[in-house]
Every structure is written in structure tokens, then in C-alpha cells.
C-alpha positions as CSV (number, residue, x, y, z in Angstrom):
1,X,97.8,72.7,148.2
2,X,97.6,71.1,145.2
3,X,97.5,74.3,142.8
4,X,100.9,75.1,144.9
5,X,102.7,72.2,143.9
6,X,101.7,72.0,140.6
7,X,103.0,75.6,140.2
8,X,105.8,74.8,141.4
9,X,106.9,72.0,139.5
10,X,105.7,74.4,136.3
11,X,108.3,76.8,137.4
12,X,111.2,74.5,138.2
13,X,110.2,72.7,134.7
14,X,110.6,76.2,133.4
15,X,113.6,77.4,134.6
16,X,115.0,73.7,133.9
17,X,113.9,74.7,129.9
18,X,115.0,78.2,130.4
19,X,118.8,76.8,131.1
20,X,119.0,74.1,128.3
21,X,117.5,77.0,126.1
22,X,120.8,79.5,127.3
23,X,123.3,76.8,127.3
24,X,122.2,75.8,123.5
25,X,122.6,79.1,122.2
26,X,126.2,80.0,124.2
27,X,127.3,76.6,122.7
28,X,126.2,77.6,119.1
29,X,127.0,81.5,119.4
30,X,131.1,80.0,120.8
31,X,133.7,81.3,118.0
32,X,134.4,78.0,116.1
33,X,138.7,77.8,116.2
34,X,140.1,79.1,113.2
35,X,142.9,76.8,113.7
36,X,143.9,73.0,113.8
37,X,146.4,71.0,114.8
38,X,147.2,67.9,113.0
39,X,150.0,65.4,113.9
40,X,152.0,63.5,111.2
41,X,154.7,60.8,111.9
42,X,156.4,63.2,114.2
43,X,155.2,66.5,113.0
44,X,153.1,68.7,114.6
45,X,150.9,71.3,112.6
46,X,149.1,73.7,112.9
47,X,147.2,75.7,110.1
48,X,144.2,77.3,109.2
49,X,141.3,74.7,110.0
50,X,139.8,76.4,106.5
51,X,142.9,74.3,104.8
52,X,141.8,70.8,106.0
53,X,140.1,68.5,103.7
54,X,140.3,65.1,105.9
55,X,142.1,63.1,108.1
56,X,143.1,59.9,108.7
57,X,145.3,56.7,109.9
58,X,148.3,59.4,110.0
59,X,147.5,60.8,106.8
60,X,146.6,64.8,106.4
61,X,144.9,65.8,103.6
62,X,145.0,69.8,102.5
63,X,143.4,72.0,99.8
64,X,144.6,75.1,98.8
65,X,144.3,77.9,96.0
66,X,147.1,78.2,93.4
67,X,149.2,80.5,93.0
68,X,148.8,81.8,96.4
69,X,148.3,78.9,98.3
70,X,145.3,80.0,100.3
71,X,142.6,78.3,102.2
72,X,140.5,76.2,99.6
73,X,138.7,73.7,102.3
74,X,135.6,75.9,103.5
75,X,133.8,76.6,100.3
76,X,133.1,80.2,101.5
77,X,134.0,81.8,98.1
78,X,131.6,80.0,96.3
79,X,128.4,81.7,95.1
80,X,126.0,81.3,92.6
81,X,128.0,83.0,90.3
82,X,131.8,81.3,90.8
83,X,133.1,79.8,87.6
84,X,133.5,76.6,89.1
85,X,135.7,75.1,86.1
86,X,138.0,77.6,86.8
87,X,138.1,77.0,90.7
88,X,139.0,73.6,90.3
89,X,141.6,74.2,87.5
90,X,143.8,76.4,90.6
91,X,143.4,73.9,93.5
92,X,146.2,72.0,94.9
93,X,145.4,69.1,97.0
94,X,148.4,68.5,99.7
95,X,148.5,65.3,101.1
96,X,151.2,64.7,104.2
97,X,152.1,61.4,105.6
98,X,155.1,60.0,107.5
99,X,158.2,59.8,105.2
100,X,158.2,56.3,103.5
101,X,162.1,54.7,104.6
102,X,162.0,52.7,101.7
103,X,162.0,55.5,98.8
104,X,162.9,59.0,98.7
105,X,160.7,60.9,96.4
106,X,163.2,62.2,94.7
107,X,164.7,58.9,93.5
108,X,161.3,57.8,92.2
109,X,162.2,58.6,88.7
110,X,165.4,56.6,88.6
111,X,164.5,53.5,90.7
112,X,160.9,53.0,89.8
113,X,159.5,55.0,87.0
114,X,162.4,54.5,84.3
115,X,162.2,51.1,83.3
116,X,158.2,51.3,82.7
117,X,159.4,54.6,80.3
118,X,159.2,54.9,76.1
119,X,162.6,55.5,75.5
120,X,161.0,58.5,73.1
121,X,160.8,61.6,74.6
122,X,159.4,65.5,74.0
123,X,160.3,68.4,75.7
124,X,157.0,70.3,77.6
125,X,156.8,74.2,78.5
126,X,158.5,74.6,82.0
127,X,162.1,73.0,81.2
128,X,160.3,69.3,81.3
129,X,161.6,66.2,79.9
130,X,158.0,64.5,79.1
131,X,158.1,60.7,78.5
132,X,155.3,58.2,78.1
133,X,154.8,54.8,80.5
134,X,154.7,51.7,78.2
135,X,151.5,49.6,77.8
136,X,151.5,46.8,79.9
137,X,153.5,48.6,82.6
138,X,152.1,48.9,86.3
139,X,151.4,53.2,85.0
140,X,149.9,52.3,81.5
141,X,147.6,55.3,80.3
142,X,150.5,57.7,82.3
143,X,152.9,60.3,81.2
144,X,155.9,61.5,83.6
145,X,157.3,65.6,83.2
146,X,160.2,65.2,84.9
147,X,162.9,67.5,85.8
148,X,166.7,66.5,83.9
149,X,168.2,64.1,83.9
150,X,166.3,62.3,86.4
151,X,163.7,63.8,87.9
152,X,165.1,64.5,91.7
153,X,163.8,68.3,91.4
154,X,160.6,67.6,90.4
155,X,158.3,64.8,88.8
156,X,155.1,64.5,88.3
157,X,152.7,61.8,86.9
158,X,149.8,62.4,84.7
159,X,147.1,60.9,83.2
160,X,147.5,61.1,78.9
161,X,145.4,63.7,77.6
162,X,142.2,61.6,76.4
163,X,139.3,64.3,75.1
164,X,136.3,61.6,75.6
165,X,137.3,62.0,79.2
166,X,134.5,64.1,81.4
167,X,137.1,64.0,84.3
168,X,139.7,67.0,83.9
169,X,143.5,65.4,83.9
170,X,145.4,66.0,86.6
171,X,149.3,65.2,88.1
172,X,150.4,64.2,91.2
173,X,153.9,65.3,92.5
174,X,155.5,63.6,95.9
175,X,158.4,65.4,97.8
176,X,160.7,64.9,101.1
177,X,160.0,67.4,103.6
178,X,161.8,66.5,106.7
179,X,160.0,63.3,108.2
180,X,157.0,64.2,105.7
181,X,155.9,62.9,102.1
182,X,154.1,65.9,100.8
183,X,152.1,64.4,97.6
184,X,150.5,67.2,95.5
185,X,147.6,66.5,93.2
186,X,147.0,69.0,91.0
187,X,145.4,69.8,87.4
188,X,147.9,69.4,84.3
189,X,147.1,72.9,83.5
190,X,149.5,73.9,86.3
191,X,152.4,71.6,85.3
192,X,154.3,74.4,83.7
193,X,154.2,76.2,87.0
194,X,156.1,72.7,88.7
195,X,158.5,75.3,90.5
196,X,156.1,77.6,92.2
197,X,153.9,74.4,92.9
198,X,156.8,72.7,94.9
199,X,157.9,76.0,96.5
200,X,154.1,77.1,97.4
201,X,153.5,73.7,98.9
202,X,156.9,73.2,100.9
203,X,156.3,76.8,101.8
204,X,152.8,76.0,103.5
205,X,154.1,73.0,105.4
206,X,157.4,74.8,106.9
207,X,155.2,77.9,107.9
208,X,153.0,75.3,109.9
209,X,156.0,73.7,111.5
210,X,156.7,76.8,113.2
């Protein structure tokens, strides 16, 4: 009587094992989505989950390839043998957050940059206007490219070129998208390339609207 129940209780204790052992592997073998949706201010998204860096408080953060603008977030091109220099020199990080009522990107140059500015100026490839920030000013160690005469096409803020620096320089961008700031960040190799930076970007972000 004895032997029964204890083979019993074997068999339920196997079968028990037997289920957690199926459930597991359905649960890891389940396609993983391919897509997300992300909500910003009053925007809904959806993209390629491969495009998403991090989120949080309202704040979206993307990365993509330049020129194309493709998925840059899961790593799965990288091999032993990718020139990872290079890979960093073509991504694009998108950052999207609920338009800020206070300041339209695209006055940035005029009502906040310009009075930190070297009244000298140079001209940079691309159609720039390239002015340094004064030292002392809140964007000391800063240079602005900026689109004339005052920057509402595109500006861009970027660290002075300093060759003791191990960190590559890099720009960042903001634009008015709808309800959406979309700040690029992106290295100062690309800055000649400002118009198919803005129009990749702002390309991305409508497409995902739809």
C-alpha cells in the first residue's frame, strides 16, 4: 500500500515537472515582438523595438544608423570583426520628449544662444555659419554651426575640437515636430550632412506616427 502511494506521488511530482518543463520552453521559444509602442506627451509610436535605447519619465530615447536611419539599438551587427570607430562615427541618437511651451527649437539661436556668441565668425562645409560661445558663458568650451541668419533651419552645438580628448566630439541638434522635441546627438563628423540629419530623423518620427 505503501509502494502504491509513493508511486503515485512520483508520478504526479513528475508530470507536475513535466509541465513547468513545457511551459518554460513555450515561454522562451514565443517570437519576441519586433515592435514597440512608446507614448510621448500626446504621441503615440510605434517602431521597430530594435530602434529603442531607453525610456523614461516621458522621455524616448532612439538610436539609429546614419545615412539610412536604420535600427542601431540591438547590437546584432556587431562581430568580432566590426570597425567599431566607424560604427559610432554613423549613429544618431534621437531623443523625443513633449514639446517644451516655453521655447521653440528653432528660436534657440536668437533668444538664447546669441548673446553667449564671439561676435567672430567662420564659415564650415555644409552652408554653416560657425561661431564660438564666449568663456565665462553658461556653453563655454562650445561651438554653434548654425543655419543663416539665425539658425531656425538648423543649429547644432558642439563641443571645440580638443585632440587630448579620448571622447570623440559630438553635436546635438533639437527640432519641433508637432507636440514633440526631437534632440539629435550625433558625431561632428556628420555636421556637414545637417540636412539629411534633420530630414532622416523627422522622417523616422512621422513614419512612426502613422
Amino acid at each position: 500500500m505503501r509502494s502504491r502511494i509513493f508511486a503515485l506521488v512520483a508520478a504526479v511530482i513528475a508530470l507536475a515537472l513535466v509541465g513547468a518543463a513545457v511551459l518554460a520552453y513555450r515561454q522562451l521559444a514565443a517570437p519576441v515582438s519586433r515592435f514597440a509602442v512608446a507614448t510621448v506627451g500626446a504621441e503615440r509610436l510605434k517602431l521597430a523595438s530594435a530602434y529603442l535605447r531607453r525610456s523614461r519619465d516621458g522621455v524616448v530615447e532612439l538610436v539609429a544608423f546614419f545615412p539610412d536611419f536604420t535600427p542601431a539599438g540591438a547590437f546584432a551587427d556587431v562581430a568580432a570583426a566590426t570597425d567599431l570607430d566607424d560604427r559610432f562615427a554613423r549613429l544618431v541618437f534621437i531623443e523625443l520628449k513633449a514639446a517644451d511651451p516655453a521655447l521653440d527649437p528653432a528660436e534657440r539661436t536668437a533668444r538664447l544662444y546669441q548673446r553667449f556668441l564671439d561676435e567672430n565668425s567662420w564659415s564650415h562645409p555644409g552652408g554653416l555659419v560657425a561661431r564660438a560661445f564666449v568663456n565665462g558663458s553658461p556653453f563655454e568650451g562650445d561651438e554653434l554651426f548654425y543655419v543663416a541668419p539665425e539658425g531656425r533651419d538648423f543649429a547644432a552645438r558642439c563641443r571645440r575640437p580638443d585632440p587630448s580628448r579620448k571622447t570623440p566630439n559630438t553635436c546635438v541638434a533639437v527640432f519641433r515636430l508637432g507636440d514633440l522635441d526631437v534632440e539629435l546627438r550625433f558625431a561632428a563628423s556628420l555636421l556637414s550632412q545637417w540636412s539629411a540629419l534633420k530630414d532622416g530623423a523627422l522622417g523616422l518620427i512621422e513614419a512612426a506616427k502613422r
